[in-house]
N, C-alpha and C positions, 0 to 999 in steps of 0.2 A: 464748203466746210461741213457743210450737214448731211454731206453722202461719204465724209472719210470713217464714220464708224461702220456702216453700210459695208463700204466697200472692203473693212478691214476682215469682216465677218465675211464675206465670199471669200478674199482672198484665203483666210485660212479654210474655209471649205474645200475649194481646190485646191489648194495644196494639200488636201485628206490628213492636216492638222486636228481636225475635231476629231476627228474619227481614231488616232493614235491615244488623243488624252482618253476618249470612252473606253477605249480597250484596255489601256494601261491601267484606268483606276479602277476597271473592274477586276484585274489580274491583282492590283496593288491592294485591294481591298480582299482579296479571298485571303493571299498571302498572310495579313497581319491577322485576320481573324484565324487563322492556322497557328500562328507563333504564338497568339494568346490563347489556346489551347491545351497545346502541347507542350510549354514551357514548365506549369507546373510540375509535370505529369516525368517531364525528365530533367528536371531540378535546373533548366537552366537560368542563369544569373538572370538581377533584376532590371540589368541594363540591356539584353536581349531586342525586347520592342521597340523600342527607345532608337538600338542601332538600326531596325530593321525601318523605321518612321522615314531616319534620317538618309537610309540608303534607298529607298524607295522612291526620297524626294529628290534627291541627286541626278538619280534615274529617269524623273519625272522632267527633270530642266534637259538632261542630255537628247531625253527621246523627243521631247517636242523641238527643239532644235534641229535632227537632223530630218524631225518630219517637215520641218518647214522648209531646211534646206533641198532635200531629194525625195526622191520617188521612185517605188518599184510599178516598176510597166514590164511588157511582155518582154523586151529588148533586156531587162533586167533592172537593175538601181543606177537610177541617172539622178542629174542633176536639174533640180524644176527649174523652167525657166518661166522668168518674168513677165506678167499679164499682159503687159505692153507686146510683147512677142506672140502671142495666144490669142490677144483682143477679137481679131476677124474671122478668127477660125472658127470653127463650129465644134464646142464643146463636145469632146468625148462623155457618153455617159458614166455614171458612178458604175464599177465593177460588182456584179452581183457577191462575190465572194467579201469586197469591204461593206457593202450593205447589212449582211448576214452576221457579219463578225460585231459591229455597233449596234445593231439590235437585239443582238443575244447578248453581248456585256452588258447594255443596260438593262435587261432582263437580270442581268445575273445579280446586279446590284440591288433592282428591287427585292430579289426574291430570299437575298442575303438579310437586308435589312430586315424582310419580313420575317424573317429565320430564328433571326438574333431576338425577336421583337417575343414573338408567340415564345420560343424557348424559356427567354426569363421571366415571361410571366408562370410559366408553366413550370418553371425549377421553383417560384419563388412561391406557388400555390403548394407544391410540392413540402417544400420545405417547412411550410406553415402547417401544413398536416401530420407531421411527424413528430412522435414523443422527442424532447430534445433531450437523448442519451447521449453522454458523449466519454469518449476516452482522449486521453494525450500518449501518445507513443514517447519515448525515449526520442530524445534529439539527437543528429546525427552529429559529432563533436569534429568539427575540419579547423581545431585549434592546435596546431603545434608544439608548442608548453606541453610539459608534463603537469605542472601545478595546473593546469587548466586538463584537467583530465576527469574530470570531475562534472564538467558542466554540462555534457549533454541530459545527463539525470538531473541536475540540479535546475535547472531552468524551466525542465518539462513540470519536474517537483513542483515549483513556484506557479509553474503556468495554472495545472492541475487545482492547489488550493485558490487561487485569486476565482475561478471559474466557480468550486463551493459556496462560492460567499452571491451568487444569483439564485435566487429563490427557483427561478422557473427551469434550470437547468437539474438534469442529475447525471451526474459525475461520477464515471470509474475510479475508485481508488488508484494513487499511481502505484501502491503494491504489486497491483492485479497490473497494470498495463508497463511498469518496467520490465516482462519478460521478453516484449516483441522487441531489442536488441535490432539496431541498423544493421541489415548485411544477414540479416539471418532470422529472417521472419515470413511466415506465411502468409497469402494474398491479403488484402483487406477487407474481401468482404468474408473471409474465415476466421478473422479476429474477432472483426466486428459479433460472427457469429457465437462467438466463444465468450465475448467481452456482455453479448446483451445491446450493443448500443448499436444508434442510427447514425452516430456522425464521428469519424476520427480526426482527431488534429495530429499533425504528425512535422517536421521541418528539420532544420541544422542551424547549428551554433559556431560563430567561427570567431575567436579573439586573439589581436594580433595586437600586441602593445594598450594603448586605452583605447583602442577601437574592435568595436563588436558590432557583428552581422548575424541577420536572426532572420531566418526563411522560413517562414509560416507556411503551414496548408489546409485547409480544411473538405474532410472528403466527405460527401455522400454513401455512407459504405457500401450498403446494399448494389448499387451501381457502379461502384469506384468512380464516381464521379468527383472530379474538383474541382469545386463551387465558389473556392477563394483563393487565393496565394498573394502573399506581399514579401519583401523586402523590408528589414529595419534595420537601418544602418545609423551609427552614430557611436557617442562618445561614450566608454563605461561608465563612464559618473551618471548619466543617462538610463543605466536598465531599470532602474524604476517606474521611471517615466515610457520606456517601450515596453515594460511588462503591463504595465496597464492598458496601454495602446493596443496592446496584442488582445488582450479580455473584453476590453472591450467593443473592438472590431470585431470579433466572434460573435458576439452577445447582438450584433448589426445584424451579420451576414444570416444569423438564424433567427434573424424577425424577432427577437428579441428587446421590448422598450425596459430601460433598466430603472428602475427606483432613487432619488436624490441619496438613501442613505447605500443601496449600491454601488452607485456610482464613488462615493465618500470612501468605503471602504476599499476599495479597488484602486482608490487612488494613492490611498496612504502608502507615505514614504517610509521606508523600512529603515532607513540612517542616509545620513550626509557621507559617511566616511565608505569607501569604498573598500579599504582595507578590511574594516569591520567586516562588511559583507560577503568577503571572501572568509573570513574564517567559519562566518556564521553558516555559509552554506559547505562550508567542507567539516563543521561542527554535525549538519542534518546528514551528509554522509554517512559518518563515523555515529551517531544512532540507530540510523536505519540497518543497520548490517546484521547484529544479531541481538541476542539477551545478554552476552558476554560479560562481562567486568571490565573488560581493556578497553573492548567499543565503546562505552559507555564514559569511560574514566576520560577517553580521546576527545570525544562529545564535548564534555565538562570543559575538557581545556580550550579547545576552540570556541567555545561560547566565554570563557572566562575572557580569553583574551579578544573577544570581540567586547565587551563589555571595558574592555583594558584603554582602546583605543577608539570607545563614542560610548561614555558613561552613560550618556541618553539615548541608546539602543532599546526601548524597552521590549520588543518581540525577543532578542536574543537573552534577556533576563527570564522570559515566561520557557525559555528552552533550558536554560542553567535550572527552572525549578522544577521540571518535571523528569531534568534526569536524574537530580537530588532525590525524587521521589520513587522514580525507576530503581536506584539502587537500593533503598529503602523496601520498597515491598517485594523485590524477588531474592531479596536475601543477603543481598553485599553487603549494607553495613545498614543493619536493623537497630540503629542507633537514633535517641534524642538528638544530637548533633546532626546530623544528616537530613531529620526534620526541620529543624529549627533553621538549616541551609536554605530549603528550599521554602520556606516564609518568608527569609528575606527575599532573595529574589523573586515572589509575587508580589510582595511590598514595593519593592526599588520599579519593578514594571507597573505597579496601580497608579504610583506618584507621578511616573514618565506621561502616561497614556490612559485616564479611570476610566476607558470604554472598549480597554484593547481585548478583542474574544478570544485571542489566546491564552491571553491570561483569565481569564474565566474556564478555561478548560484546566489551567495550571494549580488555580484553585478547588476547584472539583475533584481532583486527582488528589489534593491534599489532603482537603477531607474523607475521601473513600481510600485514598490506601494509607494513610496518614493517621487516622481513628475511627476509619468505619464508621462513621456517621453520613450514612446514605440518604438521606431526605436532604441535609445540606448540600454533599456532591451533585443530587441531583439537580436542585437548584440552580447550582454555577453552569451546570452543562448546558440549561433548557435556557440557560442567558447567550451561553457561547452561539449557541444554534440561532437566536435570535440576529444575530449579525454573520452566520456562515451557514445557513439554513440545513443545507446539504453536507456538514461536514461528515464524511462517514465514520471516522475515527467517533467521535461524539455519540452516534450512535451507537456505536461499539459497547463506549466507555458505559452506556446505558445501561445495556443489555447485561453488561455483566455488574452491577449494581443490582438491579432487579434478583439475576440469580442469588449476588451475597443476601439478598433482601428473603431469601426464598421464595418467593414470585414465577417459579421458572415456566411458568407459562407466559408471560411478559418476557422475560428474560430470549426464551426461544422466537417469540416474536418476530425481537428488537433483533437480534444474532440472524436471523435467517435476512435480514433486510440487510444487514450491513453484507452480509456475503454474498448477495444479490451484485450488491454495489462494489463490489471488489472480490470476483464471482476464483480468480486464483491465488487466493490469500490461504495459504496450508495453516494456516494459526486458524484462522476461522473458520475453517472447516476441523479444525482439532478440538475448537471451544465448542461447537455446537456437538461433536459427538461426546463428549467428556459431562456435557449437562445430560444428555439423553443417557450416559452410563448411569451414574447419579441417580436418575430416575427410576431405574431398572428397565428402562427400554433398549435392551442388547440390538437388537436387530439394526435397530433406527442407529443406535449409536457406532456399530460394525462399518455401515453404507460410510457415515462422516468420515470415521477414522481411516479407509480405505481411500477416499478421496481427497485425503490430508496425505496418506503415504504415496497416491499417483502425482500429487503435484510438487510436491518436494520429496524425494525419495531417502534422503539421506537427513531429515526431520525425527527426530529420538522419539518426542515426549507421543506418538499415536501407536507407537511398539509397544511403550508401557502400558498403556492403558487398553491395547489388544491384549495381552497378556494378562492383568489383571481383571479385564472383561472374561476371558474364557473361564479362569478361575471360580471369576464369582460366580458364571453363570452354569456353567457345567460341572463343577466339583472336581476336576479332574486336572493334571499338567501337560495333556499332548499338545492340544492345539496351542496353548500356552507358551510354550517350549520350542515349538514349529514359529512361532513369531519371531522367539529372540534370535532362533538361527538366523531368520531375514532380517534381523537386525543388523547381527552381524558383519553380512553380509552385504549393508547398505549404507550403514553407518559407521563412526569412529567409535563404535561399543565400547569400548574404556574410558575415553572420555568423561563419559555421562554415567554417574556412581549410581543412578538409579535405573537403569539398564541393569548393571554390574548386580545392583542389589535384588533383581528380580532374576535372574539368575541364580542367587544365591538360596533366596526364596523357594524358587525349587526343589532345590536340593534337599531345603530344612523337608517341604511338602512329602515328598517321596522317600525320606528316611535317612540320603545319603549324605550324613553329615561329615565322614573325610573328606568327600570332595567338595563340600561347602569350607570348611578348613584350609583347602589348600585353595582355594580360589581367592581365600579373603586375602592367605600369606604371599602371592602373587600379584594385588592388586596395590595400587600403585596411590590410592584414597586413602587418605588421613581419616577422612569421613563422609557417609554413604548420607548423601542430604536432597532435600528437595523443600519447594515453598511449604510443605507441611511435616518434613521431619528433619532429623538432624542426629545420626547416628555414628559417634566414634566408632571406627574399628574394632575397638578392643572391647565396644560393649556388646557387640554382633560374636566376638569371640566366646565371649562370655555368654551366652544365650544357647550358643552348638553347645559348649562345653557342660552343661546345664541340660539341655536336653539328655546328651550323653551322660548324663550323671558322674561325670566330671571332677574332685574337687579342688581341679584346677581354677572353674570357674571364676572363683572368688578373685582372686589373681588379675584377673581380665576385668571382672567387674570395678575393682579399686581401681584401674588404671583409669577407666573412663570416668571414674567418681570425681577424679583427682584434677583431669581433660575440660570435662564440665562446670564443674565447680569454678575454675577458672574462665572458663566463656561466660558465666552468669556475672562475673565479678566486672567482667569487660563489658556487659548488653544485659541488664537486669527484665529487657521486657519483652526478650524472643522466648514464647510459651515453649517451642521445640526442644530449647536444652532443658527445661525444669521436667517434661515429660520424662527426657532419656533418664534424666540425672532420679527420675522416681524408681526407674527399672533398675537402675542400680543401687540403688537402697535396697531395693525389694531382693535384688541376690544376694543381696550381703546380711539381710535378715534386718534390717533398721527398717522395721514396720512403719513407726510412727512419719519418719521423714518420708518415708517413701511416699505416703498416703498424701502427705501435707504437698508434696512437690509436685504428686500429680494434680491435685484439686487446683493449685496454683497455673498450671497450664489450660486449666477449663474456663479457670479466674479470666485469663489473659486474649483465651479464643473461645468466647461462650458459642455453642449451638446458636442460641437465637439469636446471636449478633454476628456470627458465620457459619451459616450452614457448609460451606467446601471445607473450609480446617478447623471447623470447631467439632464435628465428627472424630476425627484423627485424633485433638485432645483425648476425648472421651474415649475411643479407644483403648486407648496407653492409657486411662487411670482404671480400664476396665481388668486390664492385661495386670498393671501394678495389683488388684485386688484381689486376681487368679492366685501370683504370687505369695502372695501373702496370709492365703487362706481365708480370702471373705468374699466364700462365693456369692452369697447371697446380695453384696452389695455389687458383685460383678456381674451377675444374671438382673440384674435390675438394670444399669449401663445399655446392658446388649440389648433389652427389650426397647428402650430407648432410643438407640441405632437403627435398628432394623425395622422400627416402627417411623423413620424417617427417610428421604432421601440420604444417598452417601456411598460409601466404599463396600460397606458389609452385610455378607446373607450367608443364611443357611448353610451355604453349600461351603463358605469360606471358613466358616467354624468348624464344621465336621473334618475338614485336610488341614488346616491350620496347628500342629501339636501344642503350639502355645496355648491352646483351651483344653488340653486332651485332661485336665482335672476335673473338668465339668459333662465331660460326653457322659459317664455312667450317672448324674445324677438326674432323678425323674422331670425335675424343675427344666432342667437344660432339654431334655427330650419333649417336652410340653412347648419350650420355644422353638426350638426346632420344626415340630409339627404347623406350630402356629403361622411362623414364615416360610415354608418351605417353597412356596411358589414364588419367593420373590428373588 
């Protein structure tokens, strides 16, 4: 009995059984280290290895079978016959050819193991040396549904912020990395090169009833190397719970250890109800689109109604109050009411969640575009960061606090770091040249707004402020003029009334008030407006008609008196219309209101509580005081202006005929001289 193990171990020798299993598993083993390769790399499914385990091992019972049953010899593949038939013979030696072939597979095997062994130590030294930059590409969307049309950005969106909230990571904006679009994007390591970053995560989204599939990858860019890939498969009511799974296996694979209160936040459940969720993220759509009134109003409604059905949503209340505040400071309804919206919902989200860092940005936003009280926004922001360390938005919101602060040296700082971090954001490359205009650094401000017009080309607000840059800086309207052509050219120039009105602006610049006349009788604006003005038609009419010594004017101007007068009865505390509504006193000869209407706009946007549009006030009560014959309190204004950052120089006065009262007086030429370099 104690020679049948003996003997069983020969037996399969001779039958050149051992020598089939070494061969096989050195074949079967290069094989699966190939599939787990390449799979990434060509998106195949997560059941791939899995098949390949199970057909390998199949292969493994078949082949040892017929090596035990036959054998090739020189006569060809025969059938082995039994020891007992062999016993007296005199053993054939082993074939140098199966010799060679079982010592080189088991070669192959150590040298495999040894392969795989060096390599991941060598990726994983690798990886722990490299700044951990990272971007999220756009998901590849293999969902069916139209309503599910949406989630390839939506998910990657989600991915993107959960990753902000690890202190040791820094994160592309998804602004900047929703351009690379599945199907239609450049290598990886030319994004990578474009993006700044060392590592992409990039995958596909596929939702078929309540079941969703979510293929991760994580690249090495510089290499295109991929370093991770998984499969997350499961139930929707579950993407919470795989969204964190996904953050946080990331946060593994890059050697990353995460902190108790990261891990906390990363964990947090966004709602129970999955409906909710679906609006909420077709709410973040309908945001991100543009500055619009309808995007924003769509916004509103999908967060309302996510709030409709999981009253204790509190993230989607901190979104219901920062669009209340969006509409609020860019113009759409500069109303008490609209404020007072978006307090509630930071309240209804404080009460849900007192630690949620959303709503600390939703608070921030309140105070700073809500009443300009910057030391408090500041405040809530340096909390939000506290729990999302790397938010780049935050940073943002910073940067341009610091500017309202006038700081702009902070201000550009804070601006140049966010657009590091979100390097094709055409806003932030428009904000950062728009501060450098302000400053009077043309040059610097030229390069931004150029690179605001290469990355969004059909983008309005860098045309106007090319245009009004050539103005201030050169005195002249060619180059000026050569902008708005490529505006036209690039954009829906009508649309946008401040286009339209810097066109018009020309016209007045160069004399040729007919055709500033028929430009306004052709356009299609009620009113030529922007976050720091608000001009009826009819008092732009009234201004040509005035120039031209007119005394039609009068006419034009009551129209707007009448226009105005009524917006102030609607919104008592948008400074813009009390400005207009001072210029049209001042044509109609009502000194005293005039005077009081503009000082009322300086009330509402003082200088030292906004250097951007409190300039602009001043302005227009400067412009009121040309009117009305008191230059002296007007040349006081300008010295004031131009002794600060802002809109106006030297060179804007002298082409501007709206001061053409002040050019021969010696005071105005004494300013003049005094700014002339700026």
């Amino acid at each position: 009995m104690a020679d049948i193990p003996t003997n069983f171990w020969q037996e399969l020798k001779r039958r050149k059984v051992i020598r089939v299993i070494t061969v096989y598993a050195a074949a079967a083993f290069v094989i699966l280290e190939l599939v787990d390769i390449v799979s990434p790399a060509l998106g195949l499914p997560s059941w791939t290895l899995g098949f390949m385990i199970v057909l390998l091992g199949v292969g493994f019972i078949i082949s040892t079978i017929l090596s035990w049953i036959f054998d090739i010899t020189p006569e060809g593949i025969q059938k082995t016959k039994p020891s007992s038939q062999v016993s007296n013979k005199v053993k054939q030696p082993a074939s140098l050819g199966w010799k060679i072939s079982t010592y080189t597979s088991v070669l192959i095997i150590i040298a495999f193991v040894v392969f795989y062994f060096v390599s991941n130590v060598k990726q994983s030294s690798d990886i722990s040396k490299l700044e951990k930059t990272l971007a999220v590409l756009p998901f590849e969307n293999w969902s069916y549904e139209e309503e599910y049309s949406h989630y390839g950005d939506a998910i990657s969106n989600e991915i993107t912020t959960e990753l902000f909230k690890i202190e040791e990571f820094h994160v592309v904006s998804f602004t900047s990395s929703s351009q690379y679009k599945p199907g239609n994007k450049p290598p990886i390591p030319q994004i990578a090169r474009e993006l700044g970053v060392n590592f992409i995560i990039e995958g596909s989204i596929e939702r078929q009833g309540d079941q969703v599939n979510i293929h991760v990858q994580v690249i090495q860019a510089d290499k295109d190397d991929h370093i991770w890939a998984k499969v997350y498969e499961g139930d929707w009511n579950d993407i919470h719970t795989i969204r964190a799974n996904i953050t946080k296996a990331v946060a593994s694979e890059l050697k990353t250890v995460l902190t108790p209160e990261e891990i906390k936040q990363i964990e947090r459940k966004r709602t129970d109800n999955q409906e909710a969720y679906e609006y909420y993220l077709r709410g973040n759509d309908f945001y991100s689109r543009s500055y619009a009134e309808r995007d924003w109003s769509l916004a509103l409604k999908n967060y309302q109604k996510a709030v409709e059905l999981d009253p204790d949503f509190a993230l989607a209340y901190t979104k219901i109050a920062i669009s209340h505040m969006s509409m609020y400071w860019w113009g759409h309804d500069h109303s008490k009411d609209r404020r007072n919206k978006c307090k509630k919902a930071i309240d209804a989200a404080f009460k849900l969640d007192p630690n949620i860092p959303e709503g600390y940005i939703a608070v921030g936003l309140y105070y700073y575009w809500g009443f300009m009280d910057y030391n408090r926004a500041l405040e809530k922001l340096d909390s939000a960061l506290l729990y999302m360390p790397n938010n780049n938005e935050c940073i943002y919101y910073k940067a341009a606090i610091y500017r309202r602060m006038g700081n702009w040296d902070k201000s550009l700082e804070l601006m140049k770091k966010s657009f590091r971090n979100d390097p094709n954001s055409f806003r932030k490359a428009f904000n950062i040249g728009s501060t450098y205009y302000n400053r009077g650094e043309y040059a610097k401000a030229l390069e931004y707004f150029d690179k605001s017009i290469n990355l969004k080309s059909d983008f309005a607000p860098p045309y106007e402020f090319k245009t009004r840059l050539f103005i201030k800086w050169e005195g002249h309207t060619d180059k000026a003029a050569e902008t708005l052509e490529a505006a036209e050219l690039s954009t829906n120039f009508f649309d946008y009334s401040y286009l339209e009105l810097w066109k018009l602006n020309l016209y007045i610049y160069d004399g040729h008030f007919d055709e500033a006349i028929a430009l306004l009788n052709t356009s299609k604006s009620e009113a030529f407006e922007q976050q720091t003005f608000y001009y009826p038609k009819p008092l732009l009419n009234g201004k040509i008609f005035s120039l031209k010594g007119v005394e039609q004017a009068d006419h034009y101007y009551d129209q707007a008196r009448i226009f105005l007068e009524d917006k102030i009865n609607e919104n008592t505390n948008d400074p813009r219309y009390y400005s207009s509504l001072g210029i049209c006193y001042a044509g109609l000869g009502q000194k005293d209101k005039a005077i009081d209407a503009g000082i009322r706009a300086v009330e509402l946007w003082p200088m030292n509580k906004d250097p951007l549009r409190g300039p602009q006030m001043l302005k227009e009560l400067a412009v009121i005081y040309v009117m009305v014959g008191e230059y002296d309190l007007a040349l006081e204004q300008l010295d004031c202006l131009l002794a600060n950052p802002g809109e106006l120089s030297a060179n804007i006065l002298q082409l501007d005929p709206a001061w053409k009262p002040l050019w021969d007086l010696p005071e105005f030429k004494k300013l003049i001289e005094k700014y002339s370099d700026n």
